[in-house]
C-alpha positions in Angstrom: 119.2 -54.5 48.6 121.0 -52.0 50.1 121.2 -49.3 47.1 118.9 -46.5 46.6 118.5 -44.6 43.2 118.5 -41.5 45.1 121.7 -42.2 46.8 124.3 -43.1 44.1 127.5 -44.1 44.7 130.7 -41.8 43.6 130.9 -44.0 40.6 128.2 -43.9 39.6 128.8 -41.7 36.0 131.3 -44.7 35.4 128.9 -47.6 35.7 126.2 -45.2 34.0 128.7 -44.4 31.0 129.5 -48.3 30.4 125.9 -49.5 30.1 125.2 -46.4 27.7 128.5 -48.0 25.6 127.5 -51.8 25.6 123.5 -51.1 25.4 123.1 -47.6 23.4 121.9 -44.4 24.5 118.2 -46.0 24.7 118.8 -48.4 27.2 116.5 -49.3 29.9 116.2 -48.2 33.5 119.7 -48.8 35.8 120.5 -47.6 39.3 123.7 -48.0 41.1 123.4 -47.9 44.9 126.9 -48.5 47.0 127.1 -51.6 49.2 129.0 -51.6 52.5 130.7 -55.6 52.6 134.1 -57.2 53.7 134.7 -58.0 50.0 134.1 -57.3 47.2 130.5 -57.9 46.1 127.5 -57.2 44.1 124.0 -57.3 44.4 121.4 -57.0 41.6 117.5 -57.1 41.2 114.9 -56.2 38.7 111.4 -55.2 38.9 109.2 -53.8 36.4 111.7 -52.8 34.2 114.4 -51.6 36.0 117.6 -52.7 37.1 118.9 -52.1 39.9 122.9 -52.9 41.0 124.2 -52.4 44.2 128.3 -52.9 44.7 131.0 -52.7 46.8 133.0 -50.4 43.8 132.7 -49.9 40.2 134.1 -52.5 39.0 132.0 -55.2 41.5 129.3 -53.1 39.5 130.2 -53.7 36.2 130.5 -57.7 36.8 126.9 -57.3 38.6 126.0 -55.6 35.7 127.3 -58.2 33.3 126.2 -61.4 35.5 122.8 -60.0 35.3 123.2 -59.7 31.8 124.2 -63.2 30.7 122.3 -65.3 33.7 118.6 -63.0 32.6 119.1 -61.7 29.2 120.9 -64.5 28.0 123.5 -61.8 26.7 127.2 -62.0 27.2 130.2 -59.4 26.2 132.9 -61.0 24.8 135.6 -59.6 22.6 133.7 -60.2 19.5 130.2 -59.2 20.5 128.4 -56.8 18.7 127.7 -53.9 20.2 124.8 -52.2 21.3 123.6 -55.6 22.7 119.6 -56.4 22.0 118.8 -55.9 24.9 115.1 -53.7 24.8 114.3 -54.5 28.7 114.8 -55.8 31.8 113.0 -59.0 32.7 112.4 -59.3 36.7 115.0 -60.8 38.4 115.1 -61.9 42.4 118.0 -60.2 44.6 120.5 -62.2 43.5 124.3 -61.7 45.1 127.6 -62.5 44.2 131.2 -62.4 46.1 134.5 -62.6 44.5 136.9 -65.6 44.7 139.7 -63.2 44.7 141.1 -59.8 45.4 142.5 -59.6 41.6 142.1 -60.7 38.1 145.3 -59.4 36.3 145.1 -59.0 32.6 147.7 -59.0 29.7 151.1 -59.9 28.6 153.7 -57.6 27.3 153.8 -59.5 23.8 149.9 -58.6 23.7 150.7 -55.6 23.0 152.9 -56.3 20.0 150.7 -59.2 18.5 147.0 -58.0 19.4 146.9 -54.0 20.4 150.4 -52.5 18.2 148.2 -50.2 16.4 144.7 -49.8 18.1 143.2 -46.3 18.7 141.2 -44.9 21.2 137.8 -46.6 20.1 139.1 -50.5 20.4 141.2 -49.3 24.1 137.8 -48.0 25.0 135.9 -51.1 24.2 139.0 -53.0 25.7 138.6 -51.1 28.9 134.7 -51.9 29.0 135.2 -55.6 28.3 137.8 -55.3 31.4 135.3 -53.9 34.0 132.1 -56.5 33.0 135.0 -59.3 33.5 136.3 -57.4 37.0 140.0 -57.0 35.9 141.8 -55.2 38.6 145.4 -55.1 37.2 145.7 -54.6 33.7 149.2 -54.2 32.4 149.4 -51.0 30.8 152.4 -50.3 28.1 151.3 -47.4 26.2 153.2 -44.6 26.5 156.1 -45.9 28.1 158.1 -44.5 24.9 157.2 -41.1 26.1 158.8 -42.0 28.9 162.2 -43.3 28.4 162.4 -40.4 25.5 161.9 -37.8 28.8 164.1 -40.0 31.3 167.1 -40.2 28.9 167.4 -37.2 27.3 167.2 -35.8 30.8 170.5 -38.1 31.7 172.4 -36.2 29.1 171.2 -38.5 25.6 169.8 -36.8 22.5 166.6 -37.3 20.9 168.0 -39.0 17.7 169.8 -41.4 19.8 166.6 -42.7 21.5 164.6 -42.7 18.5 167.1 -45.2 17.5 167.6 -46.9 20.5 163.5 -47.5 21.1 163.2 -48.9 17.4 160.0 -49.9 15.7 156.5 -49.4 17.0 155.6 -52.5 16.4 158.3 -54.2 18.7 158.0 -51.9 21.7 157.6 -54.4 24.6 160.4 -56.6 23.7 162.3 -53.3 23.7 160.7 -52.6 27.1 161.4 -56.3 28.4 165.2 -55.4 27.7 165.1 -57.9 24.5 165.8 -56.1 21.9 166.8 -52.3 21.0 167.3 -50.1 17.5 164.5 -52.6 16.0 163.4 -52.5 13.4 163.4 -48.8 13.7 163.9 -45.9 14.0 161.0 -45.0 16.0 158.5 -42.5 13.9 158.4 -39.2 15.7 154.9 -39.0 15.6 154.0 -42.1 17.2 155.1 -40.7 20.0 153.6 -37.8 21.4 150.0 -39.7 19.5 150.9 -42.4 21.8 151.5 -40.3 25.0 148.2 -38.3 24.4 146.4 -42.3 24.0 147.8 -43.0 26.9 146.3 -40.2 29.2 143.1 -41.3 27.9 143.6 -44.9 28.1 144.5 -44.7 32.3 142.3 -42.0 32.7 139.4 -44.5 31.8 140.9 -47.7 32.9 141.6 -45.5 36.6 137.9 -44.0 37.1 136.5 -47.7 37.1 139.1 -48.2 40.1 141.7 -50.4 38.1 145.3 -50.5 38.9 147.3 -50.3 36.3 150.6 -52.0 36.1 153.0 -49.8 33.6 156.7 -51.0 32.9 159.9 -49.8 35.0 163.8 -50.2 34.6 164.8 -53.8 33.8 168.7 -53.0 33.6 168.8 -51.9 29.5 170.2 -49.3 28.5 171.4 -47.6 25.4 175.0 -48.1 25.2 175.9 -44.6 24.7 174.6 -44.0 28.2 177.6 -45.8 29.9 180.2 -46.6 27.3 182.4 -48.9 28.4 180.3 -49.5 31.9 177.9 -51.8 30.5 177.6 -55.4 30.0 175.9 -57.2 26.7 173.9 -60.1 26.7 171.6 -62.0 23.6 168.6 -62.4 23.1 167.3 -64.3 20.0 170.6 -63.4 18.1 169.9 -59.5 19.6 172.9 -57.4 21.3 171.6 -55.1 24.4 173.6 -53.4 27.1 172.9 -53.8 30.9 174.4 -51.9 33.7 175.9 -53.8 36.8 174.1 -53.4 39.6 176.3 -52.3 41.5 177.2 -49.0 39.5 175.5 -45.8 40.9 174.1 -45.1 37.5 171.7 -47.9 37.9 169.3 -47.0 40.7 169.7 -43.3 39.5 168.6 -44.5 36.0 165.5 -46.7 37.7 164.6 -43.4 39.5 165.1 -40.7 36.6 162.3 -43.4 34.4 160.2 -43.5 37.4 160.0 -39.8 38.1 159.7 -39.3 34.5 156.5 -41.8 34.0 154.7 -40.3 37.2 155.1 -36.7 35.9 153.7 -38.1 32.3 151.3 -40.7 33.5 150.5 -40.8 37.0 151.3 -43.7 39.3 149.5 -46.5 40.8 152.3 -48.0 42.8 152.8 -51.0 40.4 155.1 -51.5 38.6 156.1 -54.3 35.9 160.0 -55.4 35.8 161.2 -58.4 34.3 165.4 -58.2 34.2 165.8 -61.5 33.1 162.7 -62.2 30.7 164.4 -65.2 28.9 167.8 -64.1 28.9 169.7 -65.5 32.1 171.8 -63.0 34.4 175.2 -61.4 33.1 176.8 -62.5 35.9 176.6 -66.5 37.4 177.2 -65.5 40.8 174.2 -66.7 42.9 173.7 -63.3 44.6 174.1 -60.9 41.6 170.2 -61.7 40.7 169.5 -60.4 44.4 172.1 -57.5 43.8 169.8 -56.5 40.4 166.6 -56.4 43.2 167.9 -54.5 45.6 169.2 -52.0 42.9 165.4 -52.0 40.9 164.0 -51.4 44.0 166.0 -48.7 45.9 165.6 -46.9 42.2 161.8 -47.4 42.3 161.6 -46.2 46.2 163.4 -43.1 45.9 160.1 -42.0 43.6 157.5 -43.7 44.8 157.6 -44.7 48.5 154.5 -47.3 47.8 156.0 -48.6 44.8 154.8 -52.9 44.6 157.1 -54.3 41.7 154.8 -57.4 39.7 157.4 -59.8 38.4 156.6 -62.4 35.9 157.8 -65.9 37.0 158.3 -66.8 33.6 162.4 -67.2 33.7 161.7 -70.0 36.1 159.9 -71.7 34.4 161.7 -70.7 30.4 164.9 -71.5 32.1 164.9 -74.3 34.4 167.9 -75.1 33.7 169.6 -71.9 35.3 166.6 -71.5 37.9 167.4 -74.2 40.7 165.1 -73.8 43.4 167.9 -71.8 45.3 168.7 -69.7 43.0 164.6 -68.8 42.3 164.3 -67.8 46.4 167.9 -66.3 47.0 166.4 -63.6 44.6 162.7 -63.7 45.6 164.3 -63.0 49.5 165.9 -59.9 48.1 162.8 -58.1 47.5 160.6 -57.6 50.7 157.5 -59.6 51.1 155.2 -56.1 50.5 156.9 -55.1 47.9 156.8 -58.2 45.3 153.9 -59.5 43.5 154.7 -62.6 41.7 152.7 -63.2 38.5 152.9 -67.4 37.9 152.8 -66.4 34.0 152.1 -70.5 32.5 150.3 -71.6 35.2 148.0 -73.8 33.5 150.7 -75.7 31.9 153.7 -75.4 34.2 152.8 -74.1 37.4 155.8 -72.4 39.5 153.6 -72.1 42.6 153.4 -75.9 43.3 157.4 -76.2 42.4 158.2 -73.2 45.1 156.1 -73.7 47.9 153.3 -71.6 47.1 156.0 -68.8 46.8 156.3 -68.7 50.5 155.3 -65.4 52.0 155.6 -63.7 48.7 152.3 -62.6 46.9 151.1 -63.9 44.3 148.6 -64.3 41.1 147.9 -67.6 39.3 147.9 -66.7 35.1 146.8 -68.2 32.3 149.0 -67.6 29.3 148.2 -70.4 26.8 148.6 -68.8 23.5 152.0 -68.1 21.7 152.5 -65.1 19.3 148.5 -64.4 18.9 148.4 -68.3 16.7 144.4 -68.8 16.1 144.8 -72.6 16.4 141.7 -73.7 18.8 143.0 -75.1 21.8 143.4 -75.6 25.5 142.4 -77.4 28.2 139.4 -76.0 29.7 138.3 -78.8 32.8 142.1 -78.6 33.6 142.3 -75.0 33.9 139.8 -75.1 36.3 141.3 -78.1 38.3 144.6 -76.0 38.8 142.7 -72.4 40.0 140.7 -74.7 42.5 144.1 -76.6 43.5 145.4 -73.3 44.5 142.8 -71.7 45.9 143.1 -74.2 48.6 146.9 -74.2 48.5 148.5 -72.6 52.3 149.5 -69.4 50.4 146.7 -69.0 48.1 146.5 -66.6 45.0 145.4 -63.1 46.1 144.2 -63.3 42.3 144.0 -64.9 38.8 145.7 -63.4 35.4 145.2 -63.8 31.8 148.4 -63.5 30.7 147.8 -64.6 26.7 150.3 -63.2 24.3 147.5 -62.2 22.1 143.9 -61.6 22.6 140.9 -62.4 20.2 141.5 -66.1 20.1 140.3 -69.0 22.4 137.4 -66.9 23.6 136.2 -69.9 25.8 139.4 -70.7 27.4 140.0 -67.3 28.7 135.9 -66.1 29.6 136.2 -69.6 31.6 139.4 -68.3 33.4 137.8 -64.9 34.3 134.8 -66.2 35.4 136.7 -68.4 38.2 137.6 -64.8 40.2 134.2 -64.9 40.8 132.8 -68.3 41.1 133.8 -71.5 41.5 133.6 -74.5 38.7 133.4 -77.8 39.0 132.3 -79.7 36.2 133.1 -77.5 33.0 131.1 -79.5 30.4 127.9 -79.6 33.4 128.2 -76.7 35.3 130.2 -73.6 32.9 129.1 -74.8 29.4 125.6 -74.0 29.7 125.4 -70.9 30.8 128.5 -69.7 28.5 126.6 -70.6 25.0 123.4 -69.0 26.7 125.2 -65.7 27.2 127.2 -66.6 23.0 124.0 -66.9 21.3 121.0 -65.9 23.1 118.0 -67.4 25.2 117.0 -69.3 22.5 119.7 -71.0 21.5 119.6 -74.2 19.3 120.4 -77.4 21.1 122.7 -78.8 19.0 125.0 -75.7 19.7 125.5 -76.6 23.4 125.9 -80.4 21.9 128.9 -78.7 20.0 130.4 -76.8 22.5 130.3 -80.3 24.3 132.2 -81.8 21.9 134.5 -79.3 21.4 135.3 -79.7 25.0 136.0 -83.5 24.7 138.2 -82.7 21.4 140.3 -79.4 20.7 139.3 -78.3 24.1 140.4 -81.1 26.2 143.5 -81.4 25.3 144.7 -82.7 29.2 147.7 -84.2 27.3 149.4 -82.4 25.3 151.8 -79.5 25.8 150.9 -76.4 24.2 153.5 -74.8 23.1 155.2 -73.5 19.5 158.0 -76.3 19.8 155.8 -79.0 20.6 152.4 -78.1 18.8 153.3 -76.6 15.5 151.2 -78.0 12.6 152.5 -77.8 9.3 150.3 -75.3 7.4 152.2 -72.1 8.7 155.6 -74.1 9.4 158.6 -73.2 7.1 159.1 -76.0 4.6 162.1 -78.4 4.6 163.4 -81.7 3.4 164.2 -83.3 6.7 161.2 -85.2 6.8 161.6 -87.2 4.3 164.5 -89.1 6.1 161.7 -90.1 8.8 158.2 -90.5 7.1 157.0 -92.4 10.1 157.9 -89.5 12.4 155.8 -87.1 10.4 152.9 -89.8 10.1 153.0 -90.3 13.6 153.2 -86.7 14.9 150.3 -85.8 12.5 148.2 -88.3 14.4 149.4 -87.6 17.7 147.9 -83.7 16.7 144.4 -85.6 16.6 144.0 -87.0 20.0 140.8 -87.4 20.3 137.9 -89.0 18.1 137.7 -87.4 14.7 134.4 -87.9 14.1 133.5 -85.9 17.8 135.4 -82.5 16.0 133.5 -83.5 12.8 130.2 -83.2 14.7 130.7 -80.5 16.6 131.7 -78.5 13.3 128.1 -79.7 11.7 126.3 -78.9 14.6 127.4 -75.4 14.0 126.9 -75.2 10.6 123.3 -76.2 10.8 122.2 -74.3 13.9 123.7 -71.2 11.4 121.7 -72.5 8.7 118.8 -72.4 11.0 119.5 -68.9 12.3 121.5 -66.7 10.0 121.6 -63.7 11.9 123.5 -65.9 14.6 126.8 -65.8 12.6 127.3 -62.2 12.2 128.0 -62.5 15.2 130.3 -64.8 17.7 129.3 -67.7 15.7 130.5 -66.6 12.7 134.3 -66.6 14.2 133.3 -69.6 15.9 132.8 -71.3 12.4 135.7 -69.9 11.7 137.9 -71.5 14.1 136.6 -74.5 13.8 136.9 -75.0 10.4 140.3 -74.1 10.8 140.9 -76.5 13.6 139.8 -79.6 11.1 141.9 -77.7 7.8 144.4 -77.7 9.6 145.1 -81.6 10.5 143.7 -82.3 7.2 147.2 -80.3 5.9 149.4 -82.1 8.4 147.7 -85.8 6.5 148.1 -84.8 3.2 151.7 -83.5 4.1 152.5 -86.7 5.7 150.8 -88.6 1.9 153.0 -86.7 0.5 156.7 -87.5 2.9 155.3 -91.1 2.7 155.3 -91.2 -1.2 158.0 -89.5 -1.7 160.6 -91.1 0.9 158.6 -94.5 0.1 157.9 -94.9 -3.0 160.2 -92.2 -4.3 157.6 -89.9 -6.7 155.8 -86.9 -6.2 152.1 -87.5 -7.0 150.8 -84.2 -9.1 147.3 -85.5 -7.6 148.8 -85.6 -3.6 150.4 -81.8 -4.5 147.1 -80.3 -5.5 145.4 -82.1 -2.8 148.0 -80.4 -0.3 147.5 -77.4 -1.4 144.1 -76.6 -2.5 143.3 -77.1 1.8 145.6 -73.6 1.9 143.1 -72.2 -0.9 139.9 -73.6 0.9 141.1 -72.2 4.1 141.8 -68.5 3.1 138.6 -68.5 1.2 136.4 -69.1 4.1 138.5 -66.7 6.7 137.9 -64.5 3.8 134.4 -63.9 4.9 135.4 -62.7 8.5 137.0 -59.1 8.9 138.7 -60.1 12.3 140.6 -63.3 9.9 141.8 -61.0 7.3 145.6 -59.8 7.2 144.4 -57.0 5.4 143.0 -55.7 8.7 145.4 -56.0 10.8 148.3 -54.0 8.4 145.2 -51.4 7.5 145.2 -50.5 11.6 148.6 -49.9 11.3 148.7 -47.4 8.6 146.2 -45.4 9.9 149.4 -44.2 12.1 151.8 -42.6 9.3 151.9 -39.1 9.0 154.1 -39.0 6.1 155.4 -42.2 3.5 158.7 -42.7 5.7 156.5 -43.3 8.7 154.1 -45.5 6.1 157.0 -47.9 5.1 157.8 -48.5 8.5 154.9 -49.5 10.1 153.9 -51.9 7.2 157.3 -52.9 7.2 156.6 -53.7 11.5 153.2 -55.4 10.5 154.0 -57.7 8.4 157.6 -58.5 9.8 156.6 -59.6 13.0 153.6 -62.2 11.8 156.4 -63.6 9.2 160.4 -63.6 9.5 160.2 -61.3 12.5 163.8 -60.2 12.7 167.0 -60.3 9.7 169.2 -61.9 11.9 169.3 -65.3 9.4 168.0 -66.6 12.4 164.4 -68.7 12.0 164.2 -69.5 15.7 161.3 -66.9 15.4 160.3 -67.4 12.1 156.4 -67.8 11.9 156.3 -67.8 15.5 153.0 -66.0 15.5 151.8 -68.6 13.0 148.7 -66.4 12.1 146.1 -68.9 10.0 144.7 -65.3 8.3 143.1 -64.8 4.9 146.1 -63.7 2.7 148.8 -65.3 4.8 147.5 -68.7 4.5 146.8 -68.5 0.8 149.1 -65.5 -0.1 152.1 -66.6 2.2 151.9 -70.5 3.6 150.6 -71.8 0.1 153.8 -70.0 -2.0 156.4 -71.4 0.1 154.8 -75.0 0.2 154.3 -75.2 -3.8 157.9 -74.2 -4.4 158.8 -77.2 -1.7 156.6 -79.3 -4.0 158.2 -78.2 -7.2 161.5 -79.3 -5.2 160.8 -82.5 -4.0 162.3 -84.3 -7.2 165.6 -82.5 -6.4 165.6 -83.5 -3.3 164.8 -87.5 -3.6 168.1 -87.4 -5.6 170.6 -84.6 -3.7 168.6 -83.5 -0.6 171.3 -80.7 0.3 170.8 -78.8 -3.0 167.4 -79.1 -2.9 167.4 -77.7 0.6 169.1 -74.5 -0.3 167.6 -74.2 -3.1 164.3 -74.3 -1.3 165.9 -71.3 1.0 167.1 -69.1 -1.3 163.3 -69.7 -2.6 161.6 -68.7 0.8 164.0 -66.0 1.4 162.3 -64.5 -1.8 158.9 -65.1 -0.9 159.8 -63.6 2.5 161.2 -60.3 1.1 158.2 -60.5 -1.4 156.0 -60.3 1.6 157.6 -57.7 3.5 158.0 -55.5 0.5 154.6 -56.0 -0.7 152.0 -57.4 1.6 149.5 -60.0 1.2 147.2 -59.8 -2.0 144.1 -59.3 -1.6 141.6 -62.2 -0.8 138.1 -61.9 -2.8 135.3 -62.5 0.1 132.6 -65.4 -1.1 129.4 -64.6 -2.1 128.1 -67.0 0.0 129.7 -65.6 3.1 130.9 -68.0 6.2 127.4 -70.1 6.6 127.7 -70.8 2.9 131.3 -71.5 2.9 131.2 -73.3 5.9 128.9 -76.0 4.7 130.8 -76.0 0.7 133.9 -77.1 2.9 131.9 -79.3 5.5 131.0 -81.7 2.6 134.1 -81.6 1.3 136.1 -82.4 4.1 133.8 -83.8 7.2 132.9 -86.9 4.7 135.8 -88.8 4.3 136.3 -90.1 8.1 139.5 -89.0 8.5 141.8 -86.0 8.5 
């Protein structure tokens, strides 16, 4: 062990300050010591109660810090932990080292910040930030603020304040505004939130910097307000929105790259990365093979005229969202526009659809491997964890390997497991997930002395929900019925339904069943255990097996219908009292409660204009999400949430029951009857929220086992 308590490292006050955070201001002994290596590494040891962890940097540290933490004190930090952990001393530990697998871990989407983060204040960005430096993130992507910054940049190119307030729109849909999606909704922007927002900021990269991160904050993708350039611009869609780009090849555009990124490094700082994506799901303006190169060269000389060092992060999502457009020819004759040091590639879906092994490895160009997995922030359990692992370790030894990993979810607090097993692998290597990862990750969940049968669980989970090697995961192909918008299609193909309802199970029933009752007794067995991480993890599972049993008794209910022609009263209420056993028991669990999430946003109105539109953002973008008529993005964030499963989902599928009659006799009046009926319930929503859900008595151990007789009996979904 090269540290020395007597010699700490510059850091050192940043280590010091996070295990004060995670462990209370009565923790036990720690010194940091510096340690001189090739790469990035850590070295711990204890000995008679103290702790001592020597690093290449802070942030090796911090994952020293936290490896000792898990692999001694059988304590992990994971988004849901409780905090200060229980953690009274230090038990002796051999020098034990570690190495990183890669230079990076990159963390975050730009959605995140509109499904997950929209309204949090300094306390959850500061807990964020810690639960970034004890997982070693390098590269977070860092939005907040950014509003600041086009509101200085444009009203120095001539625009007035009014305009841009109008032109940024609502808080809640700032990074689709930033990804050049969308612009004017559903806003206008609050004045307030604003300057709040800039000052959050500051703090935000002031922390996220003194543990050594890089930040990665958003530059010019081409959008523009049209009043800018009237009559210079071109328009494109996006999801049935109208924005304006600017050609290339118009002066105005480098100038306007440049004028955003003088204005964020005067506001913000700069760490020389920067995150531009001109053609996020929307293809180029212009079909001409070397206009996407012409849009590079323009981003870039804009960026350089600032910032000399400037390395622009592109998401490789296009290529993969848009195949269609994105030959192979077309992907390189852009990616050879930009210079090999100045382009990091992030391979956004690369657990499901990985660009890398399409392109070559990407060539020269460097570049991260991601994990996106999760859609709109939907809390459905799922993923597949051993073949997560097989694709990092297939491109680890790939020619041009990853210089790091990403997390690239579009919401956090979800899939804990899937995305702690990702970040682990910038630091180890797994083989095995169920042998080698599993262990030691319900260790660091639940403690030292953790029953058996919840390992046995998270074992099963892994062969069901969790090993799900088969099937795509994505909102148009995995979309149970519970939070989809009703129609009468189905019942022209009951089969169809019947058989996509099974193909949603594809593992062995009884294996989720048991894995749910293993949970419920080791809670039963240790009550304390589910105020913390277990209790959300009874949640999700519960939810995971609700959930199918709504897409069966759905399909009951096609089949009778179509089949036999009736509508069986005893089939409705069946259907529908799974949406009232459901919000019950998410009832019991703060983080599952819509109520929560629309409260963080009020806490952001100044006045009751400001009010009305931030509920009006909250609620909007879990629900409709725009007023275009179009549903494309209806429920696309699908959130199963106390009050939207029994105060939203259960309303719209009781007036499709009540229509069903109609619709065995004239299917096209019952089908716009049944829309001008959700359109109500949707404006219902939006103008007055979800009611409030009663919590049970019994809270979620009690619940959990009410509903696990109830429904983990029958032997089938």
């Amino acid at each position: 062990m090269s540290a020395l308590a007597t010699n700490p490292p510059i850091w050192d006050s940043v280590v010091t300050g996070l295990v004060t955070r995670i462990l209370g201001p009565a923790h036990p002994e720690v010194h940091f010591g510096s340690l001189d290596a090739r790469k990035r590494s850590f070295e711990y040891r204890a000995e008679a109660g103290v702790l001592t962890v020597a690093a290449t940097d802070a942030l090796a540290a911090a994952v020293g810090l936290h490896t000792y933490l898990r692999r001694v004190c059988a304590v992990a930090v994971g988004w849901d932990t409780p905090r200060p952990l229980p953690v009274t001393e230090f038990p002796d530990a051999p020098t034990t080292e570690g190495t990183a697998e890669t230079d990076h871990l990159y963390y975050l989407n730009f959605c995140t910040q509109g499904y997950t983060s929209a309204y949090w204040a300094w306390e959850d960005w500061e807990r964020e930030t810690d639960w970034m430096a004890l997982h070693g993130v390098t590269m977070p992507l860092t939005l907040l603020g950014h509003e600041a910054v086009l509101l200085d940049a444009y009203t120095g190119l001539g625009l007035d304040e009014s305009t841009l307030l109008r032109f940024l729109g609502g808080p809640g849909y700032l990074p689709w505004q930033y990804m050049g999606n969308l612009d004017g909704f559903p806003g206008p922007m609050p004045s307030s939130w604003i300057d709040g927002h800039l000052a959050l900021a500051r703090r935000v990269l002031e922390r996220q910097r003194s543990f050594g991160m890089t930040p990665a904050l958003p530059g010019f993708t081409g959008h523009v307000p049209a009043e800018l350039a009237p009559g210079r611009t071109r328009t494109r869609t996006w999801q049935g929105f109208l924005t304006h780009v600017l050609d290339p090849a118009n002066p105005l555009y480098a100038r306007v790259a440049e004028e955003i990124t003088r204005s964020q490094t005067r506001l913000l700082g700069t760490d020389h990365l920067y995150a531009i994506d001109p053609f996020i799901e929307m293809v180029p303006v212009d079909a001409d093979p070397a206009f996407p190169g012409a849009v590079a060269r323009a981003t870039l000389d804009g960026l350089t005229r600032v910032d000399p060092d400037a390395v622009w992060a592109l998401q490789a999502w296009p290529f993969s969202y848009q195949r269609d457009f994105w030959s192979d020819s077309r992907v390189n004759a852009f990616l050879d526009a930009v210079p090999d040091e100045r382009l990091l590639i992030l391979d956004l879906w690369a657990e499901e659809d990985p660009q890398w092994s399409r392109l070559d490895s990407f060539g020269s160009k460097t570049w991260v491997w991601c994990a996106l997995l999760n859609f709109g922030g939907r809390t459905d359990p799922i993923g597949d964890l051993q073949g997560a692992v097989d694709g990092i370790n297939a491109a680890k030894t790939t020619g041009n390997r990853p210089v790091g990993l990403g997390l690239a979810m579009e919401a956090t607090r979800n899939n804990p497991a899937f995305f702690e097993l990702v970040a682990d692998q910038a630091w180890t290597r797994t083989g095995d997930v169920s042998r080698d990862w599993l262990p030691g990750f319900v260790r660091g969940r639940y403690g030292a002395d953790a029953d058996p049968a919840l390992l046995a669980a998270w074992r099963a989970l892994n062969a069901t929900v969790y090993g799900a090697a088969e099937l795509r995961i994505f909102p148009e192909q995995f979309n149970g019925v519970m939070p989809a918008r009703p129609g009468y299609a189905d019942l022209g193909s009951p089969d169809r339904v019947r058989s996509e309802a099974a193909g949603l199970v594809w593992y062995e029933w009884a294996d989720l069943v048991g894995a749910w009752e293993s949970l419920v007794g080791a809670a039963e067995r240790s009550p304390g255990l589910a105020d913390g991480p277990l209790g959300g993890d009874l949640a999700d599972v519960a939810t995971a097996v609700l959930a199918k049993v709504a897409d069966h008794r759905y399909a009951d209910l096609v089949e009778a219908a179509a089949g036999r022609g009736e509508v069986p009263p005893e089939g409705v209420e069946r259907f529908l009292r799974v949406f009232d056993d459901l919000d019950a028991l998410l009832a019991t669990r703060p983080e599952y409660r819509y109520s929560t999430w629309e409260a963080r946003a009020r806490t952001w109105a100044t006045d009751e204009t400001e009010l009305r539109a931030l509920r009006d953002n909250a609620r909007r973008i879990l629900t409709v999400w725009t007023t275009s008529g179009d549903t494309v993005l209806d429920d696309y964030a699908a959130r199963l949430w106390a009050g939207l499963v029994g105060g939203y989902y259960r309303p719209r599928w009781k007036v499709w029951a009540e229509g069903l009659p109609l619709a065995l006799s004239d299917r096209s009046a019952a089908s716009a009857e049944l829309d001008r009926k959700l359109t109500g319930i949707a404006e219902r929503f939006l103008a007055e929220g979800a009611p409030q859900v009663p919590v049970p008595e019994e809270g979620i151990v009690g619940r959990s086992r009410l509903l696990l007789d109830r429904y983990g009996r029958s032997g089938a979904p």
